[in-house]
Residue frames as a rotation matrix with the C-alpha (Angstrom) as fourth column:
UNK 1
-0.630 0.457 -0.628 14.02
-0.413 0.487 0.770 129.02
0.657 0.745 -0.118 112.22
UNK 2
-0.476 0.481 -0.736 12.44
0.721 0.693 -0.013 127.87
0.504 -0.537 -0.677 115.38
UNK 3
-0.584 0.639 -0.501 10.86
0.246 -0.449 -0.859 130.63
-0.774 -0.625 0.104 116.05
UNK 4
-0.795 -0.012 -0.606 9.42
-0.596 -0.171 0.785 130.86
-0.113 0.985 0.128 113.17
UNK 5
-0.540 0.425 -0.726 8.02
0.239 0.905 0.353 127.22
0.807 0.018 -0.591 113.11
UNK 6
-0.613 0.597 -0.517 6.39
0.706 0.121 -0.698 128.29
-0.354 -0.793 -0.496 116.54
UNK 7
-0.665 0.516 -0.539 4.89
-0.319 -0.849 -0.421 131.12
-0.675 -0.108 0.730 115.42
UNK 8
-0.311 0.426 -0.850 3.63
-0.853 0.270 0.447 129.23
0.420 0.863 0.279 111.94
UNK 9
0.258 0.632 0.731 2.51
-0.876 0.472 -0.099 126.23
-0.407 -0.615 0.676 114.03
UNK 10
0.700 -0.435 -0.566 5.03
-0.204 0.638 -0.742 123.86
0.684 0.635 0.358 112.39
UNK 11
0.893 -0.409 0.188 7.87
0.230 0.775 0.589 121.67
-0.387 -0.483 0.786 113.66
UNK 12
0.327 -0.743 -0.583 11.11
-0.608 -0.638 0.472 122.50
-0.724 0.200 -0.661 112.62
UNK 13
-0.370 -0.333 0.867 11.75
-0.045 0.939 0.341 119.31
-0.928 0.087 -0.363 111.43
UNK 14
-0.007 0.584 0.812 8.72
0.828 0.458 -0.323 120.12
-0.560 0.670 -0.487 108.72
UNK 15
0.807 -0.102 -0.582 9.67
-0.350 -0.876 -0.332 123.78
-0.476 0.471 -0.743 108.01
UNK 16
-0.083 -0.963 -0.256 13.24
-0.563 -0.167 0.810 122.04
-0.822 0.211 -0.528 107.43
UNK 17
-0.639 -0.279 0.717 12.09
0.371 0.705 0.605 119.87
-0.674 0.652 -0.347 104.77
UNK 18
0.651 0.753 0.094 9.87
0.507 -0.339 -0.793 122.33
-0.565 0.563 -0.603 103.25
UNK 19
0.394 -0.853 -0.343 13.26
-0.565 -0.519 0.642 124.44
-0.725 -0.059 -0.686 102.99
UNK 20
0.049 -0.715 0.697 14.79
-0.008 0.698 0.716 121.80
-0.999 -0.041 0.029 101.41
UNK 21
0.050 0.524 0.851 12.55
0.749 0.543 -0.378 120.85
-0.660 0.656 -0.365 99.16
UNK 22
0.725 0.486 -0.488 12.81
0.446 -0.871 -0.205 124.61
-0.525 -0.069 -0.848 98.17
UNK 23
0.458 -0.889 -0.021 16.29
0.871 0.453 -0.191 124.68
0.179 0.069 0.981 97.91
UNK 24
0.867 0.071 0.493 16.61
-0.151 -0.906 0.395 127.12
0.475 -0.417 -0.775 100.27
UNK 25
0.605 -0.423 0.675 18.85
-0.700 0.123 0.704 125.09
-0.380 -0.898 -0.221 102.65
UNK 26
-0.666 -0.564 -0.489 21.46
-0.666 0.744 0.050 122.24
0.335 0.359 -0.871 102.11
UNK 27
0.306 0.543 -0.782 20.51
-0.215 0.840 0.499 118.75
0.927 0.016 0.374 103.06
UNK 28
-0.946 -0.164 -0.281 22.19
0.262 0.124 -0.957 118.94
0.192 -0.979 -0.075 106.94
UNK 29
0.659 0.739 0.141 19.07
0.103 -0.275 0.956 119.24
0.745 -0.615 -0.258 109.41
UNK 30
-0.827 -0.558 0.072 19.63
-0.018 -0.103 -0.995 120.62
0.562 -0.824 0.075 112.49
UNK 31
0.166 0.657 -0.735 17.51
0.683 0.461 0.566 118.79
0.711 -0.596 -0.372 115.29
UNK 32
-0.080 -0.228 0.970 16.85
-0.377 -0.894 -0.241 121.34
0.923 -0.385 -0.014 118.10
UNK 33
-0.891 -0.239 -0.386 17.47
0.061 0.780 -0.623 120.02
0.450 -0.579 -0.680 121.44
UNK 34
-0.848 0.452 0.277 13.89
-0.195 0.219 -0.956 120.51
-0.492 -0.865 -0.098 122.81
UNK 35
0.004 0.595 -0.804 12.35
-0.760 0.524 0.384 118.37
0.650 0.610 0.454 119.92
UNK 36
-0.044 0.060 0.997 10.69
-0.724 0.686 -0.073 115.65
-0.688 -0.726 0.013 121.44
UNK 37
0.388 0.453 0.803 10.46
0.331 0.744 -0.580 114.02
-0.860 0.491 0.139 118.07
UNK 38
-0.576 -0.762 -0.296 12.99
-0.408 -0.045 0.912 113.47
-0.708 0.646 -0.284 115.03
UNK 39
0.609 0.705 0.363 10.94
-0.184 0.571 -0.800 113.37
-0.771 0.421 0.477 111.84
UNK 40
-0.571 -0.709 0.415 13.27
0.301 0.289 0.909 111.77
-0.764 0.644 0.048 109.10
UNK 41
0.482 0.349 -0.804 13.19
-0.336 -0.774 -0.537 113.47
-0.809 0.529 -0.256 105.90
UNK 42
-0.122 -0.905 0.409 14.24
0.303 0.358 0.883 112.37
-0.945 0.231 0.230 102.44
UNK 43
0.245 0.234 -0.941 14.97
-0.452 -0.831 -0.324 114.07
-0.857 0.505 -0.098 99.63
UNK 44
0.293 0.219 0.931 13.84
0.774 0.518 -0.365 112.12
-0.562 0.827 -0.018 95.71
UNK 45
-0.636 -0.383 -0.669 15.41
-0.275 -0.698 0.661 113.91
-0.721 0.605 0.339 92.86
UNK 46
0.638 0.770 0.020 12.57
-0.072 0.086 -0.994 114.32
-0.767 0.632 0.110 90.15
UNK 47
-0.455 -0.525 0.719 13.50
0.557 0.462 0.690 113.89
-0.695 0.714 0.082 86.51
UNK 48
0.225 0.745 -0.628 11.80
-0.553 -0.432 -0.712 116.06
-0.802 0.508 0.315 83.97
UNK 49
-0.388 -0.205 0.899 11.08
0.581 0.703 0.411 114.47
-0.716 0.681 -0.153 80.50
UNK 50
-0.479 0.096 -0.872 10.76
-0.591 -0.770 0.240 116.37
-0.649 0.630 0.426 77.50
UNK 51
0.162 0.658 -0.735 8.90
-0.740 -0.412 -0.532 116.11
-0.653 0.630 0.420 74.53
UNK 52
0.367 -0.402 -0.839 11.38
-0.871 0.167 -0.462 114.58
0.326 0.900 -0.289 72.81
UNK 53
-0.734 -0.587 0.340 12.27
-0.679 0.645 -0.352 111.95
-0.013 -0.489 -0.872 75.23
UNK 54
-0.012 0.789 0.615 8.46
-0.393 0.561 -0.728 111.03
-0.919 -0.250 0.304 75.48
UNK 55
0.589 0.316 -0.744 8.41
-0.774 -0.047 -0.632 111.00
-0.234 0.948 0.217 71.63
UNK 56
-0.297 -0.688 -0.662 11.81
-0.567 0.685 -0.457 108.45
0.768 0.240 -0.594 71.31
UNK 57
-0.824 0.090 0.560 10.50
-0.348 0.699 -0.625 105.89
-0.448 -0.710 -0.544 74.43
UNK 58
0.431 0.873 0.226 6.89
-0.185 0.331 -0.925 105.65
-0.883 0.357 0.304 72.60
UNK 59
0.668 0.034 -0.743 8.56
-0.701 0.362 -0.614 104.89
0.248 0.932 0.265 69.45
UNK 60
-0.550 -0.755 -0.358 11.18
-0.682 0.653 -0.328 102.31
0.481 0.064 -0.874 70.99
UNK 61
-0.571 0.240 0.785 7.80
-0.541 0.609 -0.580 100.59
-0.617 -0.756 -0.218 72.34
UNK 62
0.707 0.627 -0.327 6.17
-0.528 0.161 -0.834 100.57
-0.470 0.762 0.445 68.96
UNK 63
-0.040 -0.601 -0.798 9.20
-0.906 0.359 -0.225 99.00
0.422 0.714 -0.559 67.36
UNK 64
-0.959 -0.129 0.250 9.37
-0.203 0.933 -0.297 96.01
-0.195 -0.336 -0.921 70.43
UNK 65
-0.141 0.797 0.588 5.93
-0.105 0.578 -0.809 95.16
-0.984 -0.176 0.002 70.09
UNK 66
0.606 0.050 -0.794 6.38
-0.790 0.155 -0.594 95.34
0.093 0.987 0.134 65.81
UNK 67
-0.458 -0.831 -0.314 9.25
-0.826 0.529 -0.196 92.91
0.329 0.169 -0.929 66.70
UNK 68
-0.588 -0.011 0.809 7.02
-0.603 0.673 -0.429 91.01
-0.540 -0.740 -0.402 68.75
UNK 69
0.436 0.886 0.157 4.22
-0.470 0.373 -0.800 90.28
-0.768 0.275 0.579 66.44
UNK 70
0.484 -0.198 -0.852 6.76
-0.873 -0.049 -0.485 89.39
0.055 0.979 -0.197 63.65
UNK 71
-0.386 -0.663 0.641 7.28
-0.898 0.428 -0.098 86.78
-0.210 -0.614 -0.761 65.89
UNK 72
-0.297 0.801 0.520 4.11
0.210 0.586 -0.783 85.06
-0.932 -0.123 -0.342 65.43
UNK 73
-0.941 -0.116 -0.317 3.83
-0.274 -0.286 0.918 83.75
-0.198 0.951 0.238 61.74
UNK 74
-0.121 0.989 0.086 0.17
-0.389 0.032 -0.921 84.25
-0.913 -0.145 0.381 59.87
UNK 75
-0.607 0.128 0.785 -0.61
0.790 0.201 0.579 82.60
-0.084 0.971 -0.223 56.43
UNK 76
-0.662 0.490 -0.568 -2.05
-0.290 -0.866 -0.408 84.75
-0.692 -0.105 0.715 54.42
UNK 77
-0.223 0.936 -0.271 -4.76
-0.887 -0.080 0.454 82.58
0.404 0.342 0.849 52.93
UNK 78
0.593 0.388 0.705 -6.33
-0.769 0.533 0.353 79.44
-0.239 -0.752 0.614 53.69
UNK 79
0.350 -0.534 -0.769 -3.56
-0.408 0.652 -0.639 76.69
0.843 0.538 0.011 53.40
UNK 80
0.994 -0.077 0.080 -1.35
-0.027 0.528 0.849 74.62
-0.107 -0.846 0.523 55.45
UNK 81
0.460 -0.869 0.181 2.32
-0.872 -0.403 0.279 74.04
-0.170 -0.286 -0.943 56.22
UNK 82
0.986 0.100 -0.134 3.93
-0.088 0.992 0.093 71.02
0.142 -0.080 0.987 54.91
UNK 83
0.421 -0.906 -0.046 7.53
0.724 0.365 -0.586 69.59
0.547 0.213 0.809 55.66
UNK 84
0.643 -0.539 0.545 8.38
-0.652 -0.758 0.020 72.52
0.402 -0.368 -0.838 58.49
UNK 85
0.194 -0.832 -0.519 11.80
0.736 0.473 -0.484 71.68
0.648 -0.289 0.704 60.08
UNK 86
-0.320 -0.705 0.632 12.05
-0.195 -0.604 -0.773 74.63
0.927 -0.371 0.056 61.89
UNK 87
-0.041 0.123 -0.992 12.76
0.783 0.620 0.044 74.17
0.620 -0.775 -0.122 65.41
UNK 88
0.947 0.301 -0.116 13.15
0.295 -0.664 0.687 76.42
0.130 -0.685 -0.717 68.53
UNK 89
0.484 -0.856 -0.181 16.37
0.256 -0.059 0.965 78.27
-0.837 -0.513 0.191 68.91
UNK 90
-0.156 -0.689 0.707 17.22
0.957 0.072 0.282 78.53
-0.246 0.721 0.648 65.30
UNK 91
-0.389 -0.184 -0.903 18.04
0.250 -0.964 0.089 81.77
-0.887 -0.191 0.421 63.54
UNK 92
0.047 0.806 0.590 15.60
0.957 0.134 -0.259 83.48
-0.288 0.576 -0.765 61.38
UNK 93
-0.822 -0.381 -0.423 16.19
0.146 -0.859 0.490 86.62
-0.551 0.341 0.762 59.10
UNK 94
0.549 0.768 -0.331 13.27
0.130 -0.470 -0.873 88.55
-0.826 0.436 -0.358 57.34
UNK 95
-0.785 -0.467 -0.406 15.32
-0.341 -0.222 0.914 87.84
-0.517 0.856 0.015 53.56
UNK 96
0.733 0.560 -0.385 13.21
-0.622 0.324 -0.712 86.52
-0.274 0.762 0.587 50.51
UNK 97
-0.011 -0.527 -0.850 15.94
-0.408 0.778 -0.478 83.97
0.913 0.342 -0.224 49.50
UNK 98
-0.828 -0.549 -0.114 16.20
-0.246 0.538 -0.806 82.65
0.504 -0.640 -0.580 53.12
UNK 99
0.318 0.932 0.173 12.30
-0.792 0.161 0.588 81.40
0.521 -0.325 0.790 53.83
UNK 100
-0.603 -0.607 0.518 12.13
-0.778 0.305 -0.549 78.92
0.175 -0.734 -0.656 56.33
UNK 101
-0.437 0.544 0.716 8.85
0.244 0.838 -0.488 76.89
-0.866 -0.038 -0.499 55.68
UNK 102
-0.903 0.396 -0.165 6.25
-0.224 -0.107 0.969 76.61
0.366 0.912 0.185 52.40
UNK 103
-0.491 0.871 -0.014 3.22
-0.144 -0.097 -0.985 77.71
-0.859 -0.482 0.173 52.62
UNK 104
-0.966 0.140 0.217 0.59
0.258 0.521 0.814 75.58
0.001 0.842 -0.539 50.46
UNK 105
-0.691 0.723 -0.001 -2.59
-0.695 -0.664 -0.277 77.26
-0.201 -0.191 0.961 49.30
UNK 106
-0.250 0.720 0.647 -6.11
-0.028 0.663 -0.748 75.17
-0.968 -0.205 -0.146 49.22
UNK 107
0.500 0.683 -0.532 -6.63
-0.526 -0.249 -0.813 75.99
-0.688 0.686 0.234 45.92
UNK 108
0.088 -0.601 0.794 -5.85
0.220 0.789 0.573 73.45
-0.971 0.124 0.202 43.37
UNK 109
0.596 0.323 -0.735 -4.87
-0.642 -0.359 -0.678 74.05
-0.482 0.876 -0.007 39.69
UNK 110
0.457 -0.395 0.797 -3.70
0.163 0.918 0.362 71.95
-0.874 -0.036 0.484 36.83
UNK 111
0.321 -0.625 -0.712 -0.91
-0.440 -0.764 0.472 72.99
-0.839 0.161 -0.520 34.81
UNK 112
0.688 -0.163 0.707 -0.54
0.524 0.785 -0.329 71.10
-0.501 0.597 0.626 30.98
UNK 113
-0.326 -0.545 -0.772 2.82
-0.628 -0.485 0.608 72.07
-0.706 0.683 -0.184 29.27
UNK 114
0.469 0.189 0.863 1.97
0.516 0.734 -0.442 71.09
-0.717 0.652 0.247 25.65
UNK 115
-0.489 -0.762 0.426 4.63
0.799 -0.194 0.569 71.68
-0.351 0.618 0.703 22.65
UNK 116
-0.605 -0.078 -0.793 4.30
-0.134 -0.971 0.197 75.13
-0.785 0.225 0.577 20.80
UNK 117
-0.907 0.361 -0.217 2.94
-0.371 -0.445 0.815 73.89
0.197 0.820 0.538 17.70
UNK 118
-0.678 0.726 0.115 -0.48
0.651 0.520 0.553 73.18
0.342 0.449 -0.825 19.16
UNK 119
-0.905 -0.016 -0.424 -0.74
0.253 -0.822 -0.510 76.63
-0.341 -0.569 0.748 20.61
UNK 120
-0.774 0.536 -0.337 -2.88
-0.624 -0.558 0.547 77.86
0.105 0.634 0.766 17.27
UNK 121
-0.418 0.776 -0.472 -5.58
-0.033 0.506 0.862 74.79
0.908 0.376 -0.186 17.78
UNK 122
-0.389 -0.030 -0.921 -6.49
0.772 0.534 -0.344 75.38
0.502 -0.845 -0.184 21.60
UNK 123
-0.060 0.561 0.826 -9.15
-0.234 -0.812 0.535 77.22
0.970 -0.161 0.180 22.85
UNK 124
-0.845 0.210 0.492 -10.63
-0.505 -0.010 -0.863 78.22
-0.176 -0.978 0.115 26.51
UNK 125
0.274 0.925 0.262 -13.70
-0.812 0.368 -0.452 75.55
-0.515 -0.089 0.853 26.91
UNK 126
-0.203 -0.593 -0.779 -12.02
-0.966 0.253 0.059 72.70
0.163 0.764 -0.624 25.13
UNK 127
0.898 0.146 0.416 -13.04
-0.434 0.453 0.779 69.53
-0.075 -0.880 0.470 26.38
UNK 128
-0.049 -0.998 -0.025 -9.65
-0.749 0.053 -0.661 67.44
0.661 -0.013 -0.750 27.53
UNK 129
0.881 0.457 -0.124 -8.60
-0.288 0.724 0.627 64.20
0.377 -0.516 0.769 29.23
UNK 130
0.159 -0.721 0.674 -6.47
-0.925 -0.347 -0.154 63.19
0.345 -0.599 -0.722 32.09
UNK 131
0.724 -0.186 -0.664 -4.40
0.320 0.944 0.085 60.14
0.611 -0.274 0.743 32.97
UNK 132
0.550 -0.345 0.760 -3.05
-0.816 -0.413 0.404 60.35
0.175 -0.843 -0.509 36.47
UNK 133
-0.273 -0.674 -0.686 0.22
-0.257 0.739 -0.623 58.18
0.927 0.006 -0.375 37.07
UNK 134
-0.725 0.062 0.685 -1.12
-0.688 -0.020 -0.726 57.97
-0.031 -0.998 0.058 40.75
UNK 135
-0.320 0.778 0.540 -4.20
-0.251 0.480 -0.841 56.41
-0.913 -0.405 0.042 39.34
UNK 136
-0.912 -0.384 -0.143 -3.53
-0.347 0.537 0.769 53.85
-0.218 0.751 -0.623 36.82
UNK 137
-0.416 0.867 0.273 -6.51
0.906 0.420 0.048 52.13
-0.073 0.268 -0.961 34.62
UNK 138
0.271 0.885 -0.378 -8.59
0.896 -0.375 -0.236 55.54
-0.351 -0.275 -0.895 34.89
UNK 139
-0.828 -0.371 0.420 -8.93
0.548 -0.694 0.467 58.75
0.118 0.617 0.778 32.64
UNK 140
-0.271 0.572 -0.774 -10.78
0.492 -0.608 -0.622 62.09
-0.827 -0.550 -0.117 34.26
UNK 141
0.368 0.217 0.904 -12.65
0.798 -0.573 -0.187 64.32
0.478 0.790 -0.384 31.48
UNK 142
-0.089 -0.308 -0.947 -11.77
0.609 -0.770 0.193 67.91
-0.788 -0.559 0.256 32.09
UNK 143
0.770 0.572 0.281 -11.70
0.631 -0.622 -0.464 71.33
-0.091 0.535 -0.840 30.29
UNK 144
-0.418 -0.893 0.168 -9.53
0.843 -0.450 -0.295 74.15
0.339 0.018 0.941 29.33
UNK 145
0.348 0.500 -0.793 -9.77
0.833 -0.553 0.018 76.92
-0.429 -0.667 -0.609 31.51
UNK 146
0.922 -0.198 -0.333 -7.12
-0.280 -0.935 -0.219 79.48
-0.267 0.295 -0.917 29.76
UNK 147
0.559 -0.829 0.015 -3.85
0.721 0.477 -0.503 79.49
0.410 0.292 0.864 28.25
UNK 148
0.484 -0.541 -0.688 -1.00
0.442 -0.528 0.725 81.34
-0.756 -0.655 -0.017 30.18
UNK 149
0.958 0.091 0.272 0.48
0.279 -0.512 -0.813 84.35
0.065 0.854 -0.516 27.69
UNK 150
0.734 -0.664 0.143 3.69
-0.642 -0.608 0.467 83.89
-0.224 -0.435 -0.872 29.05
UNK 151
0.765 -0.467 -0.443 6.99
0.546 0.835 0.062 81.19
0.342 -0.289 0.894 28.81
UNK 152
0.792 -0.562 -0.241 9.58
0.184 -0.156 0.970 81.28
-0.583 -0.812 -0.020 31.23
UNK 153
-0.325 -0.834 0.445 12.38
0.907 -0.142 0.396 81.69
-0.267 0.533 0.803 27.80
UNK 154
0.205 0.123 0.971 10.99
0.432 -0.902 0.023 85.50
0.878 0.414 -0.238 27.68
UNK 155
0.778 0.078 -0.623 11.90
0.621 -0.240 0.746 86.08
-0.092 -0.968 -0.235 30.88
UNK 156
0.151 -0.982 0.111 14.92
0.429 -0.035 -0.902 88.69
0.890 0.184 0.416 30.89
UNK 157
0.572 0.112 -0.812 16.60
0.808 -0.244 0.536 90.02
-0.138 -0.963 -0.230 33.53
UNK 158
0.973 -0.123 0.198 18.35
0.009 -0.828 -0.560 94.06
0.233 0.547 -0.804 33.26
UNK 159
0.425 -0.904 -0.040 22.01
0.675 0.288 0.679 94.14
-0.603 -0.316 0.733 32.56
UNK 160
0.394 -0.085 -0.915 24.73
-0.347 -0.936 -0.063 95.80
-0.851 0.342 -0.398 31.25
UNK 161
-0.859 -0.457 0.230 25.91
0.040 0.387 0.921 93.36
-0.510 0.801 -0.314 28.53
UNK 162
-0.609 0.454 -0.650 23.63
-0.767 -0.128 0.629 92.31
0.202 0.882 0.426 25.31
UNK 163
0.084 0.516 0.852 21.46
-0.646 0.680 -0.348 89.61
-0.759 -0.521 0.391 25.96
UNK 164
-0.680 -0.318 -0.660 22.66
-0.624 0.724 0.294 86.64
0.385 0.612 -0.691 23.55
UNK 165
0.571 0.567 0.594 19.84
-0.682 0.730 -0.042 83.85
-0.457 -0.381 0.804 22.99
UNK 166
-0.213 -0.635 0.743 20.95
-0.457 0.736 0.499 80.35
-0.864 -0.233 -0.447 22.66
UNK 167
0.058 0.571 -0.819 20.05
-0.959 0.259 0.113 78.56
0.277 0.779 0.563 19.32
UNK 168
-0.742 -0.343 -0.576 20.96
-0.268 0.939 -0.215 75.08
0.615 -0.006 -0.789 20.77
UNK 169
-0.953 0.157 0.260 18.43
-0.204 0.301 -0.931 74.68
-0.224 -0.941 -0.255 23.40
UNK 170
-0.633 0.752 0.184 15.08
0.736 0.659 -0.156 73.18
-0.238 0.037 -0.971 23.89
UNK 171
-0.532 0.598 0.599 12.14
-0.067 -0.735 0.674 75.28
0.844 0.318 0.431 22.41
UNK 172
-0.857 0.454 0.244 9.35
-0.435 -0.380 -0.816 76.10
-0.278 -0.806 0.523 25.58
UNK 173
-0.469 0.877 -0.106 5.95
0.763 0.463 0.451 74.10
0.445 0.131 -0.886 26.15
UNK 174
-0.118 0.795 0.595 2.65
-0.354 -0.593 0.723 76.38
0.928 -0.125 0.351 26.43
UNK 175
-0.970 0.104 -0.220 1.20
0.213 -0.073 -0.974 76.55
-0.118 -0.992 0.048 29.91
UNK 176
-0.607 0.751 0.261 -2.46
-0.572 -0.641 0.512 75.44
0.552 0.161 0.818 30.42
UNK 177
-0.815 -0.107 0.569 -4.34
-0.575 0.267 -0.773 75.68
-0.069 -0.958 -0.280 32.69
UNK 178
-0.627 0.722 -0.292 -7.18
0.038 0.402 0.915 72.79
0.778 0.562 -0.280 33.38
UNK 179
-0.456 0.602 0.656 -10.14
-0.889 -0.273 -0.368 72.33
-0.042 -0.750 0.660 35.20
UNK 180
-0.990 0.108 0.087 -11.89
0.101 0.992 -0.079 68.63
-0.095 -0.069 -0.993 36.13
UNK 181
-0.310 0.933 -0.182 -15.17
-0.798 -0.151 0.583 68.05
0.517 0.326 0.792 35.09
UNK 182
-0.154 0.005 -0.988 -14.87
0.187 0.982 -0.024 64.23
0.970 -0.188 -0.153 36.27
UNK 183
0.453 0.430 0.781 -16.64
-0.636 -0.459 0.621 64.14
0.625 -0.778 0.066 39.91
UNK 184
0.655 -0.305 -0.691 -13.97
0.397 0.917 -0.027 60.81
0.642 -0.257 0.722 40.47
UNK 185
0.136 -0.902 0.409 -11.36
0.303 -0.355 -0.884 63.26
0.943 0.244 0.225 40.97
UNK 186
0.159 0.415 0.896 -12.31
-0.719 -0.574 0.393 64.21
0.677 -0.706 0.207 44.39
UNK 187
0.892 0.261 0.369 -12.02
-0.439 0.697 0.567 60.72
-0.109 -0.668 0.736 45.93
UNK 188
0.370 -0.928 -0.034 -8.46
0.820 0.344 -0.459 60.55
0.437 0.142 0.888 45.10
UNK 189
0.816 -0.433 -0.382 -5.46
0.130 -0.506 0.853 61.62
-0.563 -0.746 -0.357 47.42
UNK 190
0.529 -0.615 0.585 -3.26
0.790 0.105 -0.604 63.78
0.310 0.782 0.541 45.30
UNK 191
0.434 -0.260 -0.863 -0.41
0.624 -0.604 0.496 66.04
-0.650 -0.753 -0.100 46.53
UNK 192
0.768 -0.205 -0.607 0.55
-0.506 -0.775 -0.378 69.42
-0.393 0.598 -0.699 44.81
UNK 193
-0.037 -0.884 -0.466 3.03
-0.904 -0.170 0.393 68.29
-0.427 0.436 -0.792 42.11
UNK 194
-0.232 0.163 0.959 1.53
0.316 0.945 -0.084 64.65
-0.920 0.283 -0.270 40.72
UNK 195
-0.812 -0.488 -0.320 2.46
-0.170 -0.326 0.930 63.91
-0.558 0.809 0.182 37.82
UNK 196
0.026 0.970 0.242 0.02
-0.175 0.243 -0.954 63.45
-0.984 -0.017 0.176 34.82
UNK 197
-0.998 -0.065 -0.007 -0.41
0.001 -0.124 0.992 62.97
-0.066 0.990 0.124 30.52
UNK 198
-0.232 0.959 -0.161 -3.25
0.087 -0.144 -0.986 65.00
-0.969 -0.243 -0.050 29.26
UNK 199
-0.713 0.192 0.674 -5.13
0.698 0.111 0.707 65.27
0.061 0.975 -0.213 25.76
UNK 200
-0.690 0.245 -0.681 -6.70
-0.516 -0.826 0.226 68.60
-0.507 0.508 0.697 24.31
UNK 201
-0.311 0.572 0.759 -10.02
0.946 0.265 0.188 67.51
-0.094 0.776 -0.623 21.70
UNK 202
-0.899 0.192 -0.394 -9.45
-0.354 -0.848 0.395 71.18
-0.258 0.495 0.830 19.18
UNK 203
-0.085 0.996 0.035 -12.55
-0.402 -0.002 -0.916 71.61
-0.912 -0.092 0.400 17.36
UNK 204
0.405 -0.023 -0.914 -10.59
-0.905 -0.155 -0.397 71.09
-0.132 0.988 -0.084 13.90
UNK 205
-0.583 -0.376 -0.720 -9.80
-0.658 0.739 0.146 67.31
0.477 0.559 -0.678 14.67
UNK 206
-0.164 0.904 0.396 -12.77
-0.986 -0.135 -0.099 65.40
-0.036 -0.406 0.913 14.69
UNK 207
0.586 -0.050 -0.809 -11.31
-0.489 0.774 -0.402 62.35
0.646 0.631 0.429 12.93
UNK 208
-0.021 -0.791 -0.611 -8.44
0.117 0.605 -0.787 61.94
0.993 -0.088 0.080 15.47
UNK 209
-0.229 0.099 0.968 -10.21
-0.889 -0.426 -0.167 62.52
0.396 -0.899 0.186 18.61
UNK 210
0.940 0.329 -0.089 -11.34
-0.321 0.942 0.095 58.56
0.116 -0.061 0.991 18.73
UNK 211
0.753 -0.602 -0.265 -8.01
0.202 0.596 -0.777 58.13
0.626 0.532 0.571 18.46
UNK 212
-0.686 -0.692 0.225 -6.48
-0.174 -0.143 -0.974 59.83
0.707 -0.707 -0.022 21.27
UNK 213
0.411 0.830 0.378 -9.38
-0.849 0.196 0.492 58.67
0.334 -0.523 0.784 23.31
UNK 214
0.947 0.105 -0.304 -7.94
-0.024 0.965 0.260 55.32
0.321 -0.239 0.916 22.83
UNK 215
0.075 -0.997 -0.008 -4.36
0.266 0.027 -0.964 56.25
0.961 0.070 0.267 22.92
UNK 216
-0.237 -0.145 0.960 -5.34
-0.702 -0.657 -0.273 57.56
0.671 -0.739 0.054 26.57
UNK 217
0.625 0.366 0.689 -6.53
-0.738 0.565 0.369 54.73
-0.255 -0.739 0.623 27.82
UNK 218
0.930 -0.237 -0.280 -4.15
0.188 0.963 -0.191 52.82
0.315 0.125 0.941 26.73
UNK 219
-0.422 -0.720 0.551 -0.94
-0.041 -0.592 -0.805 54.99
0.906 -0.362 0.220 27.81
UNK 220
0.268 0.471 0.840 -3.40
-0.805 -0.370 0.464 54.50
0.530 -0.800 0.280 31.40
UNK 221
0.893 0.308 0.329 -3.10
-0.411 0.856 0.313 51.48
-0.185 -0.414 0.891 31.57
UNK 222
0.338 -0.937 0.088 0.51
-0.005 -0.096 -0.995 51.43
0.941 0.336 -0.037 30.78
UNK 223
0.379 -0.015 0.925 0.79
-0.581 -0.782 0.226 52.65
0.720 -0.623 -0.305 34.06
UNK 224
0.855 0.262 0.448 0.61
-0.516 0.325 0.793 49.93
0.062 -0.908 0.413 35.72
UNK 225
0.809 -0.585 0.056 3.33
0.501 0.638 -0.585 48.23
0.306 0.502 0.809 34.21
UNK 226
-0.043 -0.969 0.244 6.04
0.737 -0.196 -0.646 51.17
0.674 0.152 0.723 33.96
């Protein structure tokens, strides 16, 4: 091999680690004694990576960095957080029964439950008045916006028995929804869930709309009292 390496104008030292590298030779060098110079050689074991390895590592980075962003919660519209308790350190599961704050949306609606049998006299555009328990003495005009086509005693849920309704229980109040006309309403600080007693004027009682006019303001002024 040293002659060789003279004739090729090489060093043994660098033919032996071409060798190596080849796996022509083992991993002993032999240093000839009229080297004036020992060039240390070392020998890196490559890895090859298949397809399939590249294919499972890029998907086990797409999954941490899905884990990461699910870290960092986004509202999805414009609202606000109210009452969060969560701290650092607690444990958090991705369930629907196990939420962990309430997210409140900017948009306000007002929700009148009024008994069934005035379903048939209530139209969309009604006008209607509001007495806010928050804000005694004072009654907002307002409007009907729609009536909701739903009550929460049709709900069912799929089983294997019969479904048996109760006959003892309370009958369901309509859902409707209002809208404020009254430009007062705005200058009052009212949080999602204040309570209220509102009044419907149908078109077919013209005689007894004076009359719940007054019966609202007086039930307002009640307020203050009880």
């Amino acid at each position: 091999m040293a002659a060789y390496a003279r004739s090729q104008n090489r060093s043994p030292a660098m033919l032996a680690s071409l060798l190596l590298h080849a796996g022509l030779i083992g991993a002993t060098l032999v240093v000839w004694p009229w080297a004036r110079q020992i060039t240390p050689v070392q020998v890196t074991p490559v890895t090859l990576m298949t397809s399939a390895d590249l294919a499972r590592l890029t998907a086990a980075r797409d999954e941490a960095q899905f884990n990461l962003d699910c870290c960092t919660v986004r509202a999805p519209a414009n609202g606000i957080v109210t009452q969060l308790t969560l701290r650092p350190g607690q444990l958090v599961v991705p369930m629907p029964w196990a939420t962990v704050m309430t997210f409140i949306h900017d948009e306000r609606i007002w929700i009148g439950s009024f008994p069934q049998q005035t379903l048939q006299n209530i139209d969309p555009d009604d006008k209607a008045e509001v007495a806010i328990t928050s804000a005694p003495g004072h009654v907002f005009s307002a409007k009907v916006i729609r009536i909701l086509p739903a009550l929460a005693e049709g709900a069912l849920s799929a089983r294997g028995s019969l479904y048996r309704a109760p006959y003892d229980s309370q009958p369901g109040r309509i859902p409707v929804l209002l809208e404020f006309t009254d430009e007062r309403i705005k200058k009052l600080n009212l949080p999602v869930g204040s309570d209220a007693t509102a009044t419907v004027f149908t078109s077919d009682s013209h005689v007894l709309a004076l009359v719940r006019g007054i019966l609202m303001r007086i039930h307002s002024w009640e307020m203050w009292i009880f």
